[in-house]
N, C-alpha and C positions, 0 to 999 in steps of 0.2 A: 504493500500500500504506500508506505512511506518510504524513499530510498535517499533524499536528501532534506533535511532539518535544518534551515536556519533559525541562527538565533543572534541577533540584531542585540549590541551591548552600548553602553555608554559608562558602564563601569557602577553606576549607582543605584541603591539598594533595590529600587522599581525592575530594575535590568537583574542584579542578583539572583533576585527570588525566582526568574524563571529558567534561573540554571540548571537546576537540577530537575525541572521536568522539561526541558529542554533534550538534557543527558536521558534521560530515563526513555523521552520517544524514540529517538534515534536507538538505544539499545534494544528496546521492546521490538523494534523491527528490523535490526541490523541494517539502521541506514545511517551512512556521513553525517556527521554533526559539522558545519558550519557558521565559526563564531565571527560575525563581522562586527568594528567598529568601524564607525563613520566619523570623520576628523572634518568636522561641519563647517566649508568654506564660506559660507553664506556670513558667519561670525569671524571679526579681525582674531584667528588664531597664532598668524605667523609674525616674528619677531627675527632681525637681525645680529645678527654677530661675525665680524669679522668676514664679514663679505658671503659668509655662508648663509643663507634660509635656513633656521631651526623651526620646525613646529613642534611645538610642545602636545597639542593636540595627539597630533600622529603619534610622537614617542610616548604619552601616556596610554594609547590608545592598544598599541603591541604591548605594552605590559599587560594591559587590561583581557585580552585575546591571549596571548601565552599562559595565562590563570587559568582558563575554562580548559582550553587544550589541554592542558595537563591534567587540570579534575577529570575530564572524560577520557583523556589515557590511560589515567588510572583503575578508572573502571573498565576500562577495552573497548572504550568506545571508539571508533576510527572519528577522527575532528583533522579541521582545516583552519585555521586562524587569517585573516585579511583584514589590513587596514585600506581604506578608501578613504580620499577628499571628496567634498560634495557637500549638497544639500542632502539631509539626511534621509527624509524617506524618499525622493528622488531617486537617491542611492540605492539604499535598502532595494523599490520597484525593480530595478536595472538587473540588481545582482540574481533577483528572483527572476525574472525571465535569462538571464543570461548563464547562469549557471544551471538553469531547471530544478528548481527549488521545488518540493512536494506540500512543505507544509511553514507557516513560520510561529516563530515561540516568543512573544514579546511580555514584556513585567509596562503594567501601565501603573500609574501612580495613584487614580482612583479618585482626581477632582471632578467634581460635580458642580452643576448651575455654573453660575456666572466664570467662575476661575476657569472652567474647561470651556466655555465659549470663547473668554478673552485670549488666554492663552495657546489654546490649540493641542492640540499633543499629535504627535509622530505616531505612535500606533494608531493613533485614531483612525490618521491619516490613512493607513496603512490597512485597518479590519476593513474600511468604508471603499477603498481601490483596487486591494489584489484582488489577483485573479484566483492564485490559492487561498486555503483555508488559517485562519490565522487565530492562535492558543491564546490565549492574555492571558496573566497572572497579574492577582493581584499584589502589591506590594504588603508584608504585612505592616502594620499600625505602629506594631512597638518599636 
């Protein structure tokens, strides 16, 4: 059924929480785990130094991906780690048709009324466009 799982991170606890049922679908069907981070060009991320482009985004973004990789190694889960620039769920859509993603695992943060209208959220964006099916979790409270 499932033979590739993304799971779309930003590092934070909303993103966390859907780690591990993230790892747990990809194992239940012996499919690829895919942990991407999105290093969100749309926000001034990048910063100079010495004639070189550092993004902090991006290098924070490969720690945050070499985390889950290794959680799901550890369990035998086969995983793939990617950072991408971009607009986030723009991104996310891309890598889902471009890699043939089956299914995607996202942790939403769980504002309601006004704050999720003003604000927006990227899964949102993201349950209301793909074409695949998409898990939410919620983030817990505590």
């Amino acid at each position: 059924m499932y033979d590739d799982v993304l799971l779309p991170t930003d590092g934070s606890g909303a993103a966390d929480a859907a780690v591990p049922h993230a790892i747990e679908l990809a194992d239940r069907y012996g499919a690829r785990l895919h942990v991407l981070y999105v290093a969100d060009t749309t926000e001034y991320s990048t910063v100079t130094f010495e004639d070189d482009v550092v993004d902090p985004l991006a290098e924070e973004g490969q720690s945050v991906v070499d985390e889950v990789v290794e959680k799901a190694g550890d369990l035998n889960v086969e995983a793939v780690g990617v950072v991408m620039k971009g607009g986030a769920y723009e991104t996310i859509l891309q890598y889902v048709e471009d890699e043939g993603i089956d299914v995607v695992v996202m942790g939403t943060h769980g504002r309601r009324g006004l704050d999720r209208a003003l604000l927006g959220s990227v899964t949102e964006r993201i349950v209301r466009t793909s074409d695949v099916p998409v898990l939410t979790v919620r983030e817990d409270e505590e």
